[in-house]
N, C-alpha and C positions, 0 to 999 in steps of 0.2 A: 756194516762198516768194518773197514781193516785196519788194524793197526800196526804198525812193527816200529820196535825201539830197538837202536843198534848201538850197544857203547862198544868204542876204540880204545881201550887202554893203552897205548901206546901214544897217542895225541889228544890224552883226556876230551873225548871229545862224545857227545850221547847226539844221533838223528834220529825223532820222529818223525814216520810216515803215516799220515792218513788217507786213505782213500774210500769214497762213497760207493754205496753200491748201483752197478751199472743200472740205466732205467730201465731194459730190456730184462729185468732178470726174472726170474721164475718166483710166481708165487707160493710157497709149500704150507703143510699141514698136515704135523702128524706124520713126516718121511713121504708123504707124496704130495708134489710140486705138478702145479700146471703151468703155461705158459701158451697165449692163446693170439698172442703178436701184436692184439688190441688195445692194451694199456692194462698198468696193474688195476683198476677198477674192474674192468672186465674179467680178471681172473677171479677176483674177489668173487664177484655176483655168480659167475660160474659154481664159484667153490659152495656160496650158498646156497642155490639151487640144487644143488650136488646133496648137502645135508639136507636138505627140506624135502628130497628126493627120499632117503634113507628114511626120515623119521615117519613122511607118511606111509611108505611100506612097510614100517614097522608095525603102525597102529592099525593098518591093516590085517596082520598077519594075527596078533593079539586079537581083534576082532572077530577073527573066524576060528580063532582057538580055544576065546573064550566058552567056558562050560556056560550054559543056559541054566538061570534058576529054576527053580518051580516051584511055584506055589503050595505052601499046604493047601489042602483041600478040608475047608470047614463042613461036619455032617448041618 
């Protein structure tokens, strides 16, 4: 949402503007914005998928990095 407040000292006089934000606009996160032309839900669920993207190729990554225990071995 925007705002701008404009005083005239000369005709004491203060205009507020507001305007909404357009429904076409880009959804962002974190400086990177998508826009997918299908509605803001659709960007959302993207976005989500996007992080659930990331986090399981994290736990994958940790997975195959993890060092393996071993057992002591009792005589």
């Amino acid at each position: 949402m925007n705002k701008t407040i404009t005083v005239n000292p000369e005709t004491s006089s203060v205009t507020i503007e507001q305007t909404a934000v357009p429904q076409n606009a880009p959804v962002s996160l974190m400086g990177n914005s998508i826009q997918t032309g299908y509605g803001i839900w659709v960007d959302i669920i993207c976005i989500a998928l996007l992080l659930l993207a990331m986090y399981l190729f994290k736990r994958l990554i940790d997975k195959l990095f993890r060092k393996k225990k071993v057992k002591p071995s009792t005589p």
